[in-house]
N, C-alpha and C positions, 0 to 999 in steps of 0.2 A: 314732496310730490312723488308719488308713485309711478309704475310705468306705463300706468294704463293711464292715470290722469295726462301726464306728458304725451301721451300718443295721441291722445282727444285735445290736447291744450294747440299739440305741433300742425295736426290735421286741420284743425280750426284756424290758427294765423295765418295759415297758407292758404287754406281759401278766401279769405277775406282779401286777400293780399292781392290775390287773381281775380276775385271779383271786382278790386277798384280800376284795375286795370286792361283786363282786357274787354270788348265790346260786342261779340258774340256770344249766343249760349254753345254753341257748338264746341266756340276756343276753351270755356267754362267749364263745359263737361271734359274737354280733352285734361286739360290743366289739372284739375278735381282727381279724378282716377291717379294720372302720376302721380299726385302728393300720396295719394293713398296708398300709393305701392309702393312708394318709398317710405312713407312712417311705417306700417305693415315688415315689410322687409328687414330693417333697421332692428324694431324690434323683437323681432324672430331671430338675429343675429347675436344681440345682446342675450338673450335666454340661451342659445345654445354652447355662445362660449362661456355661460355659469354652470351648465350641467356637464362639458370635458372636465372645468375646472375642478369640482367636483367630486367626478368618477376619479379624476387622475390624484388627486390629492386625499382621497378616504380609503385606504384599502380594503378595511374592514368591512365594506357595504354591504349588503345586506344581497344574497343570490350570490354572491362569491364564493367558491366552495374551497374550504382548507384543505391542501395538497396533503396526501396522503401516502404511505409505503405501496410497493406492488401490494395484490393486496393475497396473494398466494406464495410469500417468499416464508420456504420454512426458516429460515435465520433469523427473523425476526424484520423490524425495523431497514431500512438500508438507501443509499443516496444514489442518486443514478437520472437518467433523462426520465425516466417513466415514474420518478417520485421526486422527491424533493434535492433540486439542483444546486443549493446553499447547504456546504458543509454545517453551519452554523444554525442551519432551520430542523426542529426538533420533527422528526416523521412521526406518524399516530399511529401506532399499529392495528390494521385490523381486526373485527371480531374472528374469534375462530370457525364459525361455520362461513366467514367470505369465502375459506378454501376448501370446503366438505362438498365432495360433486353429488347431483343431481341421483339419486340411489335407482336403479332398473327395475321397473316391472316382473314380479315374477310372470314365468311362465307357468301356463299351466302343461301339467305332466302329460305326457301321451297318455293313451287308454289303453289297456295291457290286451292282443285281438287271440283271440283260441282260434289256431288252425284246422280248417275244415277235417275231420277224420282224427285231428290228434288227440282225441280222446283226452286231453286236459280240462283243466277247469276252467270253471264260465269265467268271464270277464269281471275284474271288480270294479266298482262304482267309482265315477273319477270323481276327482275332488274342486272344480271346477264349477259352476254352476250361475248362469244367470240369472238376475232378479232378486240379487242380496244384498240392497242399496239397503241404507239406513240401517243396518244390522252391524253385529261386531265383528272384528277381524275371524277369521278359521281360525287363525295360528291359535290362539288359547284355546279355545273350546276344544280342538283337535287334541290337546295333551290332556285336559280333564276331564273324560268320558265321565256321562251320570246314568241314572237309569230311570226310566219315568214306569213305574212298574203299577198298568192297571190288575190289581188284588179283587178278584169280586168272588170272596168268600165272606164268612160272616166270622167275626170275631168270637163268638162263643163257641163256635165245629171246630176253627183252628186256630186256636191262643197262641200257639206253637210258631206260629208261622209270621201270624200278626208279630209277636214278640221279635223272630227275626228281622222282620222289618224295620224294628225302631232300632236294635242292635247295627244295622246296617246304615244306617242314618248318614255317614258323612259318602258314602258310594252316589244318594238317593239323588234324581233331580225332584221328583213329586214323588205322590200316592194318589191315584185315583180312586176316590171313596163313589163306591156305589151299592147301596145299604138295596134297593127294590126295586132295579133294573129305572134308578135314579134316585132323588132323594125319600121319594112315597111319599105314604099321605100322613105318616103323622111319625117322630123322632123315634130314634133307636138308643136306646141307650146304651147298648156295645157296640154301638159306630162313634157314637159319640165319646165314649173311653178311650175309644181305640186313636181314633183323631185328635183327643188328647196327647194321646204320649208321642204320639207323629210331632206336635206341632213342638212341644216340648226339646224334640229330640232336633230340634230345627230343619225339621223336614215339612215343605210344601204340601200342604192337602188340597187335592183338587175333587170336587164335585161333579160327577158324573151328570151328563143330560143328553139324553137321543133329541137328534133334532129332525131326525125321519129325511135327511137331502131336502129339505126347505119345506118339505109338504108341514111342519107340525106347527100351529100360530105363534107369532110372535110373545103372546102374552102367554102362555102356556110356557114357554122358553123360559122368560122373565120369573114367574111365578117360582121354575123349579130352581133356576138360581137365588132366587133369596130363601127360598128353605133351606138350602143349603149351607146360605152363608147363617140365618138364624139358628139352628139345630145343632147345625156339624161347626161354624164357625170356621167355615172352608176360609182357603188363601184364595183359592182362584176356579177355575170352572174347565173342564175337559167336555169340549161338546163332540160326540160322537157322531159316525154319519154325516159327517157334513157334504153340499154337491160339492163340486170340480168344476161346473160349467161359470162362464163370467154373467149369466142371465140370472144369478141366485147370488150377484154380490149384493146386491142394497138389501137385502132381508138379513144376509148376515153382517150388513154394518150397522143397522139397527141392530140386532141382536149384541153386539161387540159392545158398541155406545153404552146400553144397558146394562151389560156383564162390567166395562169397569164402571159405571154411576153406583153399581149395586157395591164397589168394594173388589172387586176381583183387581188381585196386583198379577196376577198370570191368568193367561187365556191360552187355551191348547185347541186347536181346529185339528180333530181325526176324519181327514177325507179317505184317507186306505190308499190314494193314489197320487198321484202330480195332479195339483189342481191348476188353477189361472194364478197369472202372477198377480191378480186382484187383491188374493185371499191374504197375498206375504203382509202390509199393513195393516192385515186386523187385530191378529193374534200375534203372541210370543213365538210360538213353535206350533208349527206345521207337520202333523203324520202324513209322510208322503206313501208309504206304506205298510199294510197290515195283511198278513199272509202268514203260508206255512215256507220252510223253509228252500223245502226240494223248489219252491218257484223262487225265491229269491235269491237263490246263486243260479239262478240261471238269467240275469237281469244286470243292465248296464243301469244303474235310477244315479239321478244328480247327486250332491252330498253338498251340504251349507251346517252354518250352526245354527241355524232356527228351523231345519227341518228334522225328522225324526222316524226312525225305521221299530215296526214292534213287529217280532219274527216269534212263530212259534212252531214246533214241531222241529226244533232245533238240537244240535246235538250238542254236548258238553264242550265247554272252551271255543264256543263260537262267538263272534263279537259281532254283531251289524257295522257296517260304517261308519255311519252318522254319530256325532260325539253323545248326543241323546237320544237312547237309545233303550229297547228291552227286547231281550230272545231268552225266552224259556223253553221246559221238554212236553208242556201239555201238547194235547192236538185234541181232535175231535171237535165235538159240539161246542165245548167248553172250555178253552184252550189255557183261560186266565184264571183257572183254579189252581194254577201251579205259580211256583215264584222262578223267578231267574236262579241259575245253580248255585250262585253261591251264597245267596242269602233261603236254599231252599232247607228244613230241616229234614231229618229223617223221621222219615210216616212210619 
């Protein structure tokens, strides 16, 4: 018999027992309850001292946790009150990062300030920058400056120049191919050579497209990226012109959606200035600016590794900030008929 059948077998003779004898329901009811509080009781007593018994006689139980060494003692293993208090009990030593502390936030660096009147140089771009979640650490990108060098000459006026470019190949982040102020209306066949030996060379080709700051349709966008990737067999897409404002993000998430569906493994958005922190999710790299040089040393601009400075009117041995990057010596109307100095050759 079990102890539940016993507790129903014990409940029940004692009622019975009370019912032959006493002669009110009252005495009945009173009688009834104590039996129940005492079989109830009893056997709540009996379950408790099997579960001391138990605890006390299995050590190994299960939530018991095996005493362990301090867990920061460089000696190793060791016996004491705060580890194990039996010379005889083998201690477990800790993993080695139980005692590797908690490493400090970098700070970021002050911003270097030009004293009014000291005719010193402007301020450079601090290295600091909100809005570069989901992105990669600075530390690398910082030590392996690339160049994203937009080239819009034509490969037959300067074979010379195209040639240094594939020469220059492990410096390169891209090439921006822009064969007719974008891909035009029907293939080039020395864009298309040319983009060969780029891609060859394992350099990125990117396809030019004006998107007019949102005015130019959606599907005219679309259209000139898949010529692009048909013809030239672009890696990715360089869209120029892009707004800055957060009212022209859905037009360029559509557009994004489309550029990678079409094959684009890089997306470059050229806004020329600090856009919304909207734009950082669509594209790889963000041109936060595009100018001549005399105004970019005169500018505090953020610096991240997905954003991207293109300076022209630049002098020799000048570097932009930002780890992707391009400064060349054109200027004028047509700035990016020149290459960066050191891949430029002699004219």
């Amino acid at each position: 018999m079990g102890p539940a059948e016993w507790l129903l077998h014990r409940f029940r003779g004692e009622s019975l027992t009370r019912l032959r004898t006493l002669t009110t329901a009252r005495e009945f009811r009173r009688a009834v309850t104590g039996t129940l509080v005492l079989c109830v009781g009893g056997y709540l007593t009996v379950l408790t001292a099997l579960l001391l018994a138990v605890t006390l006689l299995w050590p190994g139980r299960p939530g018991r946790r095996p005493r362990t060494c301090s867990p920061c003692s460089s000696s190793g293993p060791r016996s004491g009150s705060d580890c194990c208090s039996r010379p005889s009990a083998r201690c477990s030593a800790p993993p080695p990062s139980a005692c590797s502390r908690r490493p400090r936030r970098p700070r970021c660096p002050r911003r270097a300030r030009r004293r009014p009147g000291s005719g010193g140089r402007a301020r450079r771009p601090h290295l600091c920058s909100a809005g570069t979640t989901d992105r990669p650490p600075l530390g690398n990108a910082m030590t392996t400056p690339s160049l994203l060098v937009p080239f819009y000459e034509h490969p037959a006026e300067r074979p010379d120049a195209w040639a240094a470019l594939v020469g220059a190949a492990p410096s390169l982040y891209g090439v921006v191919l822009n064969p007719a102020s974008g891909a035009g209306q029907a293939p080039d066949p020395a864009f298309a050579d040319a983009a060969g030996r780029l891609r060859a060379a394992g350099v990125r080709v990117l396809g030019y497209v004006d998107t007019a700051y949102g005015r130019r349709p959606h599907a005219e966008v679309v259209g000139e990226l898949l010529r692009h990737r048909d013809w030239y067999a672009a890696d990715g897409a360089f869209l120029d012109q892009v707004a800055t404002a957060p009212g022209a993000l859905a037009h360029y998430r559509r557009i994004a959606v489309a550029a990678r569906a079409a094959g684009a493994a890089t997306l470059v958005f050229n806004h020329g200035a600090h856009p919304d922190p909207g734009y950082e999710a669509q594209a790889d790299l963000l041109v936060t600016f595009e100018g001549p040089w005399d105004t970019y040393r005169t500018l505090d601009l953020p610096v991240a590794a997905h954003y991207c400075h293109l300076v022209y009117a630049a002098p020799a041995g000048f570097r932009p900030a930002t780890p992707v990057h391009c400064a060349v010596p054109g200027a004028g109307t047509h700035p990016w008929g020149t290459l960066p100095h050191l891949p430029e050759p002699a004219r």
